[in-house]
N, C-alpha and C positions, 0 to 999 in steps of 0.2 A: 186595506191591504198593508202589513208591513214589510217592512224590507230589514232582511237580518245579512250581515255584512260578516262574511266569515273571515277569517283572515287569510290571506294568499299565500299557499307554500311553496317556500321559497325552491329554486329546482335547484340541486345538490352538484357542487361544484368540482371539477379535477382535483386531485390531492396533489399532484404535478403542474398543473399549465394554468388553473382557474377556471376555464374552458364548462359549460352548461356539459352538466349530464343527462343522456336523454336513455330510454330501455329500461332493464332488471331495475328494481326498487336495493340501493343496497350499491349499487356499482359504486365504483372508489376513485376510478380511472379514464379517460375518455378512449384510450385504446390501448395494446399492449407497448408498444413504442414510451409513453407516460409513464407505464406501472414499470417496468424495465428502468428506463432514467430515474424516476422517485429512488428505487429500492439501489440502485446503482449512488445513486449520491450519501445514502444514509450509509451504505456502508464505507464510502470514501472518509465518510465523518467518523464515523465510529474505528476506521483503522488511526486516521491520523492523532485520535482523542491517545490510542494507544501508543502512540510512537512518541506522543509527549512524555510518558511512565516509564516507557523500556529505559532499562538503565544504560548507562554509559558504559559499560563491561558490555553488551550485547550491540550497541552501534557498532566498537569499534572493533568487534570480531566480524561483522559485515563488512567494515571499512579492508580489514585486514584481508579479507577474503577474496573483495572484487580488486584487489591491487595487487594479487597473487595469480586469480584469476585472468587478468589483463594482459599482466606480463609474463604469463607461462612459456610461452616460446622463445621469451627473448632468455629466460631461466633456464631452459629447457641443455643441459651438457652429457652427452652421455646415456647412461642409466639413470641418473639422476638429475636432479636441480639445484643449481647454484646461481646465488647474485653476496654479494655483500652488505650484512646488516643498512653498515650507512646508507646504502645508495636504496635500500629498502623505505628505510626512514626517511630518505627526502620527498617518499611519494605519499607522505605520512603515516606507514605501516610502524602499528607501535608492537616491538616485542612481549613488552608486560601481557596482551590481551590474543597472544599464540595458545592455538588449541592442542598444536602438533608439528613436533618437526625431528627430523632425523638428522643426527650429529653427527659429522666425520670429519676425524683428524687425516689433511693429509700429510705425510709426509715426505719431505722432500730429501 
């Protein structure tokens, strides 16, 4: 009688947790909880891979925006909106990186 020693296949592991996979031949994930987290973290990477390239023209018209965005009410006179540059720029709003804005002279 011989004995033939096949090799033991190994059972196929979470692509998320490590965790034994048991069922379908093929499965990638131990439950949907896993494949949600995995595909959830790849694109966390993949956004921040991107936000190292964006250039400094597109930061700081974000930056511009949510310090516009913030202080709208306190801006907020009238029909329209007013604060003074300077006091714009101590909340670090830089003018050079303005998308849009409406000019008026007033006079007194």
């Amino acid at each position: 009688m011989t004995l033939t020693l096949e090799p033991k296949q190994e059972q196929p592991t979470c692509n998320y947790c490590g965790k034994q996979l048991h069922g379908r031949v093929g499965k990638k994930y131990y439950n949907v909880d896993c494949k949600n987290n995995f595909n959830s973290r790849i694109r966390s990477e993949l956004r921040s891979k991107e936000n190292e390239f964006f250039p400094k023209a597109f930061n700081q018209i974000k930056v511009n925006y949510r310090i516009l965005h913030t202080y709208r009410e306190k801006l907020e006179v009238g029909n329209g909106l007013y604060m003074e540059m300077k006091e714009l720029v101590k909340f670090g709003f830089d003018p050079d990186f303005c998308t849009n804005a409406y000019l008026s002279l007033i006079h007194i």
